[in-house]
C-alpha positions in Angstrom: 197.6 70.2 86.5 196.6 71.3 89.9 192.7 70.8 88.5 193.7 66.9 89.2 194.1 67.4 93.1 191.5 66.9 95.5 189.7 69.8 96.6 190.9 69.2 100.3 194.8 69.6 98.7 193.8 72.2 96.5 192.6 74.4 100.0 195.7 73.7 101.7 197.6 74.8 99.1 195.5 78.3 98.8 196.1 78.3 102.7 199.6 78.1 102.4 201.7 80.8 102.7 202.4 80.2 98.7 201.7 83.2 96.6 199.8 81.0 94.2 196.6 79.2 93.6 195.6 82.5 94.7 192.8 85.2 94.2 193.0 84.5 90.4 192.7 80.8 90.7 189.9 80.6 93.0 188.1 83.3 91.3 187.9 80.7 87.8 187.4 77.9 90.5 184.5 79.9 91.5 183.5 79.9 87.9 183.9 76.8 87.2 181.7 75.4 90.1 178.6 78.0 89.3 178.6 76.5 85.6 178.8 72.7 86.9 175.5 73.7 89.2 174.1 74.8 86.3 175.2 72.1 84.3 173.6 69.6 87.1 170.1 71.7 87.0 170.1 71.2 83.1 170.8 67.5 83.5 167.6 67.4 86.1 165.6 68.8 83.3 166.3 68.1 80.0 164.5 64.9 78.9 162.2 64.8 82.3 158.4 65.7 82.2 158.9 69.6 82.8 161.5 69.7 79.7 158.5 67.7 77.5 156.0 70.2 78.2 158.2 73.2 77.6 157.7 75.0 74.0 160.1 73.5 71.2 161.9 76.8 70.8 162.8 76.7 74.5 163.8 73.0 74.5 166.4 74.9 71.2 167.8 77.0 73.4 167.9 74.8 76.6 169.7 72.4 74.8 172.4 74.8 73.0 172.7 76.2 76.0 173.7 73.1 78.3 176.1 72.5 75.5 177.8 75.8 75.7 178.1 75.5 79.7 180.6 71.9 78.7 182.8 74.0 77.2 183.1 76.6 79.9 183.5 74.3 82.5 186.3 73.1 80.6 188.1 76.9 80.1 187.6 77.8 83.4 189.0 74.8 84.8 192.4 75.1 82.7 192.4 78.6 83.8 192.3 77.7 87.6 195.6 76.2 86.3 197.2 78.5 84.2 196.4 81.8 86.4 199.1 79.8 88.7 201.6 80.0 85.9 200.2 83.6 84.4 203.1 85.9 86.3 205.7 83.8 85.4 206.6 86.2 82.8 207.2 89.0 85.4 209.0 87.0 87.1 211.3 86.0 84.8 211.8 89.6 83.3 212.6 90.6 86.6 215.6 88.5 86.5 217.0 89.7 83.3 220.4 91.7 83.4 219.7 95.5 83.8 223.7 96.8 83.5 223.7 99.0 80.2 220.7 101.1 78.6 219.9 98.5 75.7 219.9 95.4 78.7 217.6 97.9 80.5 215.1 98.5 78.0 214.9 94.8 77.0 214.3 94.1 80.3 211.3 96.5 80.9 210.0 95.8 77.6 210.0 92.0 79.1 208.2 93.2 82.2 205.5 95.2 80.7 204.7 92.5 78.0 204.6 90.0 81.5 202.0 92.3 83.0 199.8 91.9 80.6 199.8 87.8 79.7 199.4 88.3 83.5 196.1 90.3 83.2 195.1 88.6 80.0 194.4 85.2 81.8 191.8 86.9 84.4 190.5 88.9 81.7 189.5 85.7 79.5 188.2 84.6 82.8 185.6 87.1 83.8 184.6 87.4 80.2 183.9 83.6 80.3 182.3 83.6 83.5 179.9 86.5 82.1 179.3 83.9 79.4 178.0 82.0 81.9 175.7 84.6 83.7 174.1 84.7 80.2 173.7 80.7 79.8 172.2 80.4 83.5 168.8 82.5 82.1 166.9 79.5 80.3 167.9 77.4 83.8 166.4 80.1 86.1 163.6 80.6 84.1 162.5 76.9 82.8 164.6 74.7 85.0 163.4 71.9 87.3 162.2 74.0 90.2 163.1 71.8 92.7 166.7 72.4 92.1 166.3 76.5 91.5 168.6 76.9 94.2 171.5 75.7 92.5 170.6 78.3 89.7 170.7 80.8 92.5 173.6 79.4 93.6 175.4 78.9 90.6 174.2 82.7 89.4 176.7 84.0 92.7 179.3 82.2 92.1 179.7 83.0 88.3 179.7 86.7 89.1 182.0 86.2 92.0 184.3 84.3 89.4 183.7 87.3 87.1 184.2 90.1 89.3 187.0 88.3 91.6 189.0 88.0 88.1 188.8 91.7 87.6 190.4 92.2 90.8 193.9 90.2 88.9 192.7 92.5 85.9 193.5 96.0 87.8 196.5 95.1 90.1 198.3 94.1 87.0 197.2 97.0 85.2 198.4 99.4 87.8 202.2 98.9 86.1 200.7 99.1 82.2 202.5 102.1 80.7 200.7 102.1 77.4 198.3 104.1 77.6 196.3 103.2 74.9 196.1 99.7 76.0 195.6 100.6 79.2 192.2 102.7 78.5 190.8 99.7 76.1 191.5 97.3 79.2 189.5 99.1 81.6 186.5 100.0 79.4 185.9 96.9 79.3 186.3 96.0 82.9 183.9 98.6 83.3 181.2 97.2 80.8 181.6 93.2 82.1 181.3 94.1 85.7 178.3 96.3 84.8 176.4 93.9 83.0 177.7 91.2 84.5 176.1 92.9 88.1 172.6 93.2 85.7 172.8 89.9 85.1 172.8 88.0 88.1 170.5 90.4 90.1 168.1 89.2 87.2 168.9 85.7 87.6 168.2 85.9 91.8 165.3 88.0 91.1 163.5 85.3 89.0 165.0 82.2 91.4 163.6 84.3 94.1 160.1 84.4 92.3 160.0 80.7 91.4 161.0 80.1 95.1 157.4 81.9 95.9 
């Protein structure tokens, strides 16, 4: 998986003139990292002096919380993988024979149903990094302060994971016929980038107050 590469091969390989790990790739990446700082801030609170003295129902969440950001680490990281792989479908319809009317419809069927495993892998990744936007609020708000930063930090590049996946959501949408499907898709863009927006300006508002 191209997760297992050092980050100084992973670059050059975005730097290439390869049309993948692209914008979809790095966009999870993104993701990925702004969980692991949060991750780190949980790990420099929970079960230090600040976490004791914090009320038993924040220590709850805290704790379910931290749990839930392992997990996304883990999905964003396979998707910096797959999103690599997600237009391989297209791809391969475009290859298919296209000489009589039933080769032809086979063969856009193909296409359309690649367009949208295509825009299905960024999808699942800004909903997960909006996931994340929602963890990072018991971090900001009770988190050792002397890493608040890194929620700050973290807080960016979650929504730039989120709204940098809806970016691979629209371009792939642009050649969706269905209608219907089509409609449901960006309704929902619409909502995660809204509230995902809501979110972090939330999240930098209260790192910005516990900075003083």
């Amino acid at each position: 998986m191209i997760t297992d590469n050092s980050v100084k091969d992973y670059v050059t390989q975005v730097a290439s003139g390869e049309p993948t790990p692209g914008g979809g790739s790095v966009a999870a990446l993104a993701g990925s990292l702004g969980t692991a700082l949060t991750s780190m801030v949980g790990n420099l609170t929970i079960g230090k002096k600040v976490y004791e003295e914090l009320d038993e129902k924040v220590k709850k969440e805290m704790n379910e919380d931290f749990y839930e950001l392992q997990k996304s680490i883990e999905k964003l990281n396979h998707i910096v993988h797959e999103d690599t792989k997600a237009f391989d479908g297209v791809m391969q319809a475009l290859k298919l024979p296209k000489d009589t009317e039933e080769e032809k419809a086979r063969r856009s069927e193909a296409i359309q149903e690649g367009y949208k495993v295509a825009l299905e892998v960024p999808l699942r990744c800004a909903e997960e990094c909006f996931k994340v936007l929602k963890l990072q609020k018991v971090f900001a708000d009770y988190g050792n302060v002397n890493a608040i930063t890194d929620v700050g930090v973290g807080a960016l590049l979650a929504a730039a994971g989120l709204e940098g996946s809806l970016f691979n959501v629209r371009i792939n949408l642009l050649y969706i016929k269905d209608k219907e499907y089509k409609e449901r898709i960006e309704k929902k863009m619409e909502q995660l980038l809204k509230d995902g927006n809501r979110l972090k300006e939330s999240l930098l508002a209260t790192v910005y107050g516990r900075l003083g």
